[in-house]
C-alpha positions as CSV (number, residue, x, y, z in Angstrom):
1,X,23.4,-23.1,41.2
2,X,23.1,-19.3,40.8
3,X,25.2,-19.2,37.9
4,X,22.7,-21.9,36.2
5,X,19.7,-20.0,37.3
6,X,21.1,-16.4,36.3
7,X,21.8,-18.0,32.7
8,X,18.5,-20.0,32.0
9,X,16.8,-16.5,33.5
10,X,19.1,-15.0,30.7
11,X,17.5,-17.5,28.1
12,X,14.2,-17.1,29.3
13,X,14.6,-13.2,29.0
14,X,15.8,-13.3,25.4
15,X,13.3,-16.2,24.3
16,X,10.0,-13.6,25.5
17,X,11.7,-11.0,23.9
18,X,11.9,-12.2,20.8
19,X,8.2,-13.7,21.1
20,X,7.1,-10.4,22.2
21,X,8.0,-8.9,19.0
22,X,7.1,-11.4,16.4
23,X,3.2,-11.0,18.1
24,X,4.1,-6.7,17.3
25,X,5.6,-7.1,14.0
26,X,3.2,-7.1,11.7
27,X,2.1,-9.7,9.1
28,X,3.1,-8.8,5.6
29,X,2.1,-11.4,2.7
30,X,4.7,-12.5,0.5
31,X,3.1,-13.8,-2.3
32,X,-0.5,-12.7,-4.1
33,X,-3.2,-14.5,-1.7
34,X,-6.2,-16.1,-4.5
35,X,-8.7,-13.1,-5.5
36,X,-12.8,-12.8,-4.4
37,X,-12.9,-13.7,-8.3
38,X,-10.8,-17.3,-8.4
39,X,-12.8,-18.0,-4.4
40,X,-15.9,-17.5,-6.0
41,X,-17.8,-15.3,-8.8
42,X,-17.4,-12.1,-8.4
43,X,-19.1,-8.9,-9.1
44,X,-17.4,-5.8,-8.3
45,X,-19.2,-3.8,-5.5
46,X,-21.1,-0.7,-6.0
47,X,-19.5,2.9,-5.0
48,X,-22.1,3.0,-2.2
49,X,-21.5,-0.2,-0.8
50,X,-17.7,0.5,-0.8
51,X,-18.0,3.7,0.8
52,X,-19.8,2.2,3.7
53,X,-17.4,-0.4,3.9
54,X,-14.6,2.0,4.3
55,X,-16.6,4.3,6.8
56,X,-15.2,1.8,9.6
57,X,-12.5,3.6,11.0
58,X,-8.8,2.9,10.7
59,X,-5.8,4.7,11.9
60,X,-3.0,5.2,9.8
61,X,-0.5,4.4,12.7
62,X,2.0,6.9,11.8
63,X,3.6,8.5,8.9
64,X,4.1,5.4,7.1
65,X,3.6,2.0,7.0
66,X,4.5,-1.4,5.3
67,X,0.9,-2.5,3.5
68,X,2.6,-5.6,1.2
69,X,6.4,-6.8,1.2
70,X,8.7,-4.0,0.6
71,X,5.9,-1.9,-0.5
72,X,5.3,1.1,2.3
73,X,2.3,4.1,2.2
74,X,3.1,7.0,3.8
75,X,2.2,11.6,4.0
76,X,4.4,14.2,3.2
77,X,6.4,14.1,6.7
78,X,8.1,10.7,5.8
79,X,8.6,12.0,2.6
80,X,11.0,14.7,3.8
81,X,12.7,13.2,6.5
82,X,15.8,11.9,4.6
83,X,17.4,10.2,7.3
84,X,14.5,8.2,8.1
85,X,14.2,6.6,4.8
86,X,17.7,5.8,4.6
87,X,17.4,4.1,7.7
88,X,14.2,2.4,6.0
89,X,16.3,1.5,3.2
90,X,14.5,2.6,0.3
91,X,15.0,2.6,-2.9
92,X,12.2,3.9,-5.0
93,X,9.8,6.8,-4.3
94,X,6.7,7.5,-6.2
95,X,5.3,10.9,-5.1
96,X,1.4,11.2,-5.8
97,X,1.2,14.6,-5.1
98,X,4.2,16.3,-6.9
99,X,4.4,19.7,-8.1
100,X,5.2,23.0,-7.2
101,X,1.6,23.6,-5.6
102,X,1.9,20.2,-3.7
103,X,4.8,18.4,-2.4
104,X,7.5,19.8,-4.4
105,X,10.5,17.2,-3.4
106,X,12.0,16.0,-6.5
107,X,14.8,14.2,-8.0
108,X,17.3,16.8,-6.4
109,X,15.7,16.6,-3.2
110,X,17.0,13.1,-2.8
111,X,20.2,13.2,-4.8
112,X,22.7,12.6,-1.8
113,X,20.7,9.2,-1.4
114,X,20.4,6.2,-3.6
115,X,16.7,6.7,-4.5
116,X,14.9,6.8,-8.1
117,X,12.1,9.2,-7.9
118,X,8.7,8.6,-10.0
119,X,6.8,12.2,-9.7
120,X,2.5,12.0,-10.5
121,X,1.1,15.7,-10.4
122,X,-1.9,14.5,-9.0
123,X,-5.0,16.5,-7.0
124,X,-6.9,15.3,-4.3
125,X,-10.3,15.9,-6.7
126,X,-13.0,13.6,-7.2
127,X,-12.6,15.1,-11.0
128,X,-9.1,14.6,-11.4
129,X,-8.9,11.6,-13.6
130,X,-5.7,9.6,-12.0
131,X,-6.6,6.3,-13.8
132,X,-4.0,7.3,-16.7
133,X,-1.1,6.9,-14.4
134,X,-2.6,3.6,-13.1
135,X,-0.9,1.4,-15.5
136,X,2.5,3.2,-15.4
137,X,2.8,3.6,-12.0
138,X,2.3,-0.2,-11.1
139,X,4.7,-0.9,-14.1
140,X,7.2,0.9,-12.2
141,X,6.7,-0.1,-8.8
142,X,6.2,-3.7,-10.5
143,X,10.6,-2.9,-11.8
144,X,11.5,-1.2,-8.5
145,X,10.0,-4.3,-6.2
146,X,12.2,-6.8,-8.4
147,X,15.2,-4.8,-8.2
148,X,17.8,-5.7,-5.8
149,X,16.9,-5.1,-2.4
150,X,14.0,-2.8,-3.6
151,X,12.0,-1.0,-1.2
152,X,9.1,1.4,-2.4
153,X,7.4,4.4,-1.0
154,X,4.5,6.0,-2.3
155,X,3.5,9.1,-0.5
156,X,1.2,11.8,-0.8
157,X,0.2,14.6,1.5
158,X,-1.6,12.4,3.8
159,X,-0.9,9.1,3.0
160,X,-4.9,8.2,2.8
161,X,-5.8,8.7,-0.8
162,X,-3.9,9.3,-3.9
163,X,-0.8,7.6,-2.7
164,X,-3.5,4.4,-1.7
165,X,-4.9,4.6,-5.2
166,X,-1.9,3.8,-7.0
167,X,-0.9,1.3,-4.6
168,X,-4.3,-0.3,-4.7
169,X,-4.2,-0.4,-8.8
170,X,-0.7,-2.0,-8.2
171,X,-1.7,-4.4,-6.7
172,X,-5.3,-5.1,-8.8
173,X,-2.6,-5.3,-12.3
174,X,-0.1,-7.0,-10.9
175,X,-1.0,-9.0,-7.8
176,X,-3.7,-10.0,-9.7
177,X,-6.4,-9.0,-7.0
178,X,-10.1,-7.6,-7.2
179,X,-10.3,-4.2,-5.7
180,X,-12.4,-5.8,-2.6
181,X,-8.6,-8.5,-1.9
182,X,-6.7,-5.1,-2.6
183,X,-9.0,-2.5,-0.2
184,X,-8.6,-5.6,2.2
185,X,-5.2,-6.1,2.5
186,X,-3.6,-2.5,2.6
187,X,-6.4,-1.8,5.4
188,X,-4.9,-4.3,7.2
189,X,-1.8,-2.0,7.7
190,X,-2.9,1.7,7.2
191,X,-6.4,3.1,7.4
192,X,-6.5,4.2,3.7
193,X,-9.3,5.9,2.2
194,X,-9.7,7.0,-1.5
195,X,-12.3,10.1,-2.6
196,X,-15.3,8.7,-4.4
197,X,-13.5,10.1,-7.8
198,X,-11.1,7.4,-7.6
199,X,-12.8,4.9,-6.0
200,X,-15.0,5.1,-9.1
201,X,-12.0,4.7,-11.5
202,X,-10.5,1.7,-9.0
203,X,-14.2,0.2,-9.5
204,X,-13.6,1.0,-13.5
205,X,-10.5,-1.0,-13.7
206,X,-11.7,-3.9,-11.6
207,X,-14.3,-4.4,-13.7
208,X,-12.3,-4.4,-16.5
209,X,-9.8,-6.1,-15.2
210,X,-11.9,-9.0,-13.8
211,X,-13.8,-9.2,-17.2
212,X,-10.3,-9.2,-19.2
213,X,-9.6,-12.5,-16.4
214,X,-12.8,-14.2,-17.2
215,X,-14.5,-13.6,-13.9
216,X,-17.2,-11.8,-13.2
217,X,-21.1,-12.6,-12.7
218,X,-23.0,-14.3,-10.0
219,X,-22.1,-13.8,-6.0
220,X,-20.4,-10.3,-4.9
221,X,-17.5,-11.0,-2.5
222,X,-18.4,-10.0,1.1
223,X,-16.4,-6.2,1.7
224,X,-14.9,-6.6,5.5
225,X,-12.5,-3.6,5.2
């Protein structure tokens, strides 16, 4: 009788463990959930009514984190640690604030790991115009996601805004989702928050990108970031 009751106590043990971290892990989507624009029409919000959507605070919960499958955000400190991202297993890094004045990693930086390294010599500026790396960037997170067993970081200094506007375009060009789906879903994972200069150039390529997929017009999607 003990033995029995030792092992089903075993069983019981293991079963709430593994419960307990399927309620902690969380929820990544695998495939592109339908955009505001194919729910309904869809007009893309103004810069005011975005910025008070994202004045709602949320915390980054660490250095990095996963914000769609294989696809992590994360600040300089991740960036560095070596060891940490080849336990993460990655395989692609796109740095959004490369440069000798920023983070100055580099290819060589990673060399003794099997990493591709995509530099943007970006600034944290309302003014700096970061919509001309939009497209290339997602192109080549776009290649590194269907490689195998690719895993992409894209990091800045903080992890809040130019590394979350390219991941945000990524996902507008090639998930095929509105800006208000895309500020939605990385939210759901890490507290991002882009200056007002690129929010106006992620509103710029919404529209254009909803108008280029015959949306557009009629009922704005409701922004619950």
């Amino acid at each position: 009788y003990s033995c029995e009751k030792f092992i089903f106590g075993l069983l019981f043990r293991m079963a709430w463990d593994s419960f307990k971290d399927n309620l902690l892990r969380p929820r990544i989507r695998s495939t592109s959930r339908p955009t505001a624009s194919s729910q309904s029409k869809y007009e893309t919000p103004s810069l005011g009514e975005i910025q008070h959507s994202l004045w709602a605070y949320k915390p980054c919960s660490g250095n990095v984190n996963e914000v769609w499958p294989n696809l992590y955000i994360g600040d300089l400190y991740i960036a560095q640690d070596r060891e940490q991202l080849r336990q993460m297993g990655i395989t692609h890094i796109v740095n959004a604030a490369a440069g000798r004045f920023h983070i100055n990693t580099g290819a060589k930086y990673y060399k003794d790991l099997p990493i591709d390294y995509y530099g943007v010599e970006a600034d944290d500026d309302p003014n700096f115009n970061l919509s001309i790396y939009f497209h290339p960037a997602a192109r080549y997170i776009r290649a590194a996601l269907n490689s195998p067993k690719g895993k992409v970081l894209v990091h800045c200094a903080m992890g809040i805004s130019r590394s979350a506007t390219l991941v945000l375009a990524f996902l507008m060009i090639c998930e095929n989702m509105t800006l208000v789906d895309a500020l939605q879903t990385v939210r759901e994972h890490r507290g991002v928050c882009p200056n007002s200069g690129f929010l106006n150039q992620l509103r710029e390529l919404d529209i254009r990108l909803v108008k280029e997929r015959g949306g557009g017009g009629g009922w704005r999607n409701a922004l619950k970031l």
